[in-house]
Steps between C-alpha positions, in 0.01 A plus 500: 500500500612744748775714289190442179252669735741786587587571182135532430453719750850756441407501092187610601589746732818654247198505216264743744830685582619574167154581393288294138699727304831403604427146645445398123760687352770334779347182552816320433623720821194427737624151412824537608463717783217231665712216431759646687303620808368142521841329510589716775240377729548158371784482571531612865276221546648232316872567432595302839289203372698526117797479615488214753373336238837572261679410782371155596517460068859652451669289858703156530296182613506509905698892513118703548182387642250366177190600756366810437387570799896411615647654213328809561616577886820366423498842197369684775798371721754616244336777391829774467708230282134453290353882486709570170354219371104639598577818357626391168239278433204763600667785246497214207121437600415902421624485147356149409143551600583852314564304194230208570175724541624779224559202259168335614304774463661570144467228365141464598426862329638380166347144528171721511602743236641271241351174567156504653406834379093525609444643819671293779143466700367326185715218568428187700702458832649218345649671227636777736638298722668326263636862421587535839715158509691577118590842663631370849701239324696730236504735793676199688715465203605814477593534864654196538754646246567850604520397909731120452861666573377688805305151635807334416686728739277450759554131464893493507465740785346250754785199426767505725756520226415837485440609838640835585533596099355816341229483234770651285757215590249246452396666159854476370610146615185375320490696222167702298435255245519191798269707741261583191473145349551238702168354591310745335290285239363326803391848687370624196227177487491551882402871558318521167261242606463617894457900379234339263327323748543780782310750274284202369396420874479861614269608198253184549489593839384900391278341196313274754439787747369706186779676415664573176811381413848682519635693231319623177550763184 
C-alpha cells in the first residue's frame, strides 16, 4: 500500500502542477511520471529485501542461508560481489510499475467508457471494485509479458553458474526466446492475479474510508 499511496499522492501533485487544462489533456503522462517517482522511493526501501529473497530462491540446497533474517546480513556481508545485482533489479522495477499503473489506469478509463458507461458514482462499490480487480489483473497480464526476459535475468544472475557474467553474457548463453518464455504461462496467472488483488485490496481499503475508487473516464 505504500508505493499505491505515493502514487496517489505524486499524480496528484503532477495534476496541480501541470494545471486542469493540461492534467486532462496528459493524463496518460501524470500516470507515468507518478508511477515512476513512486518506484524510486520504493525501491530504496525494499530493493535489499527483493533481492535476498531471489537469492535464497535462485541458490543450491545448504550453499546460502534460507533465513531471512540470515540471508539478509549474509547480502549485506557480500555486498560488492551483490551491488550489480541491487542495481539491476531496482532499474527493471522503474519501468514495470511504469507499465503496471499506466495500463491499470487505462484500462480502467475504457472499462468506464465502453462498458459501464453511466456515471462511475452511480455504481455500487461492488461493481467498481470488481472494475478495479478486471483492470489489475489484465494490468498483471500485460506486465507479466513485457517485464519476463529482464526477471529472467535477474534470476540466472544470482546462480553460481553465472557468477561473475555480464547481463549481456548471460543474455546470449540463454538466448531471447528462452529468457522470454520459459515459465511465463505460470507468471502470467501469478502477477495477473496478485496486481488484481493489490489494486483490489488497496481500493477497498479507500472505498471503506469513503473514498472513490482509482481511475475513471
Amino acid at each position: 500500500m505504500f508505493k499505491y499511496g505515493l502514487y496517489e499522492v505524486f499524480k496528484d501533485l503532477y495534476s496541480d502542477l501541470a494545471g486542469e487544462e493540461n492534467a486532462k489533456k496528459y493524463k496518460p503522462a501524470i500516470w507515468l511520471a507518478g508511477s515512476a517517482s513512486a518506484e524510486v522511493f520504493a525501491d530504496i526501501a525494499l530493493c535489499p529485501f527483493e533481492m535476498t529473497k531471489v537469492k535464497i530462491q535462485t541458490s543450491p540446497s545448504g550453499t546460502f542461508p534460507t533465513a531471512f533474517g540470515a540471508a539478509l546480513a549474509e547480502m549485506k556481508k557480500n555486498k560488492v560481489e551483490t551491488r550489480i545485482l541491487v542495481n539491476f533489479n531496482n532499474a527493471c522495477q522503474i519501468p514495470y510499475t511504469m507499465a503496471k499503473f499506466f495500463f491499470f489506469e487505462k484500462i480502467v478509463q475504457l472499462f468506464y467508457t465502453h462498458v459501464f458507461t453511466e456515471p462511475k458514482e452511480t455504481y455500487s462499490k461492488s461493481t467498481q471494485l470488481g472494475v478495479t480487480f478486471a483492470s489489475g489483473y489484465l494490468a498483471g497480464v500485460v506486465c507479466a509479458i513485457v517485464s519476463h526476459p529482464a526477471d529472467s535475468v535477474v534470476s540466472l544472475m544470482g546462480k553460481p553458474a553465472h557468477k561473475g557474467k555480464s547481463i549481456g553474457q548471460i543474455a546470449s548463453e540463454t538466448g531471447m526466446v528462452a529468457l522470454a518464455t520459459k515459465g511465463l504461462g505460470t507468471r502470467v496467472i501469478m502477477i495477473g492475479t496478485l496486481t488484481g488483488f493489490q489494486w483490489w485490496i488497496y481500493d477497498t481499503f479507500k472505498a471503506s474510508m469513503g473514498l472513490g475508487t482509482t481511475g475513471g473516464k
